[in-house]
N, C-alpha and C positions, 0 to 999 in steps of 0.2 A: 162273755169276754172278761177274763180276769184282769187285766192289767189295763184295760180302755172302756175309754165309755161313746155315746153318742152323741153327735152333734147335732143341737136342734135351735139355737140362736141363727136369726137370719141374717143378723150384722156379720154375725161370724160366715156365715155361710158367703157374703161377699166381701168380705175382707179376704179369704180364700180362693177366690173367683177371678180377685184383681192381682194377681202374682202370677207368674207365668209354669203353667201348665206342663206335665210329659203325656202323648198322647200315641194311641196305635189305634189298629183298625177296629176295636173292641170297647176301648175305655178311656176315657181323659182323668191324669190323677192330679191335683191340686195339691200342694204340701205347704205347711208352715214352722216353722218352728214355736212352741209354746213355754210359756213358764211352769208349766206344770210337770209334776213327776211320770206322767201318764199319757197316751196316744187319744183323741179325740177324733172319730170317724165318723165321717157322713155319706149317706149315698144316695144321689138322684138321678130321677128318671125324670127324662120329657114327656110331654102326652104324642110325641109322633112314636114312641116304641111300641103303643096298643093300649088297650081297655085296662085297668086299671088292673083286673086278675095279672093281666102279660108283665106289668110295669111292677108290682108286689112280686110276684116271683123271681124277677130279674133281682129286686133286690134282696130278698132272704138271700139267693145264692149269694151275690156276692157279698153279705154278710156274714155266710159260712166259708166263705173262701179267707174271708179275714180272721176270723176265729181259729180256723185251723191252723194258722200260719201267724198266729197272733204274737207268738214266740222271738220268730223270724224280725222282727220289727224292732229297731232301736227307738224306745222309749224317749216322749216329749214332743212331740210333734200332734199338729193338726192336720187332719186330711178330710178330701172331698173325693169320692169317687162320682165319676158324670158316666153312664151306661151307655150307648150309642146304641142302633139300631140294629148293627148283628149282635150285639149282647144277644140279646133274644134267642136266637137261634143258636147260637154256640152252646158246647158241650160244657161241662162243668171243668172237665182237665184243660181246653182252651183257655178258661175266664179266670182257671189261677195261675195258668202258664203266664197270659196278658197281665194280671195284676202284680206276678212276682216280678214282671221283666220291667215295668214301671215304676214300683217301687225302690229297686236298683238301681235303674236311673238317676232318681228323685236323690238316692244316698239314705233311705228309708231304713235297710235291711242290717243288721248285726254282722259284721263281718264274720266268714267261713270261721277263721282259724279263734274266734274268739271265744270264751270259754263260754 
């Protein structure tokens, strides 16, 4: 991730938690706004998604879903990705379909037409 780094403070992690949420049948996205020049992303998994290999794979992907789209993201912001229980099972073109259409919501994304 060039432009972002990871979230690993747990305050942060529920200071993010306590803001109201955009959410579909795949992923719940948490956003904040930060002072920093930079996107801060986190992503968790519950232990009902499975064994700990299930719940690690679920999130490398959507760690590379964010990477590849990393671009796509107006800068400053803190985010929490929450995985749900068909995460799992969904295809990888689902999980950034669901993550681009959340983030858009959220107001996350670089407008189209901007350079």
């Amino acid at each position: 991730m060039k432009f972002s780094t990871s979230l690993k403070l747990n305050h942060v992690f529920r200071r993010l938690y306590a803001t109201s949420g955009y959410a579909n049948g795949l992923l719940v996205l948490y956003a904040r706004r930060n002072r920093l020049g930079c996107n801060r992303v986190g992503v968790t998994c519950g232990k009902k998604l499975g064994h700990a290999v299930v719940r690690n794979r679920t999130r490398r992907r959507l760690r590379e879903v964010y990477r590849l789209n990393e671009a796509r993201f107006t800068p400053g912001w803190d985010m929490v990705v929450v995985a749900r229980r068909r995460a799992v099972d969904a295809s990888f073109a689902q999980l950034q379909q669901s993550y681009l259409s959340l983030a858009g919501k959220a107001g996350l994304l670089v407008p189209e037409d901007a350079p």
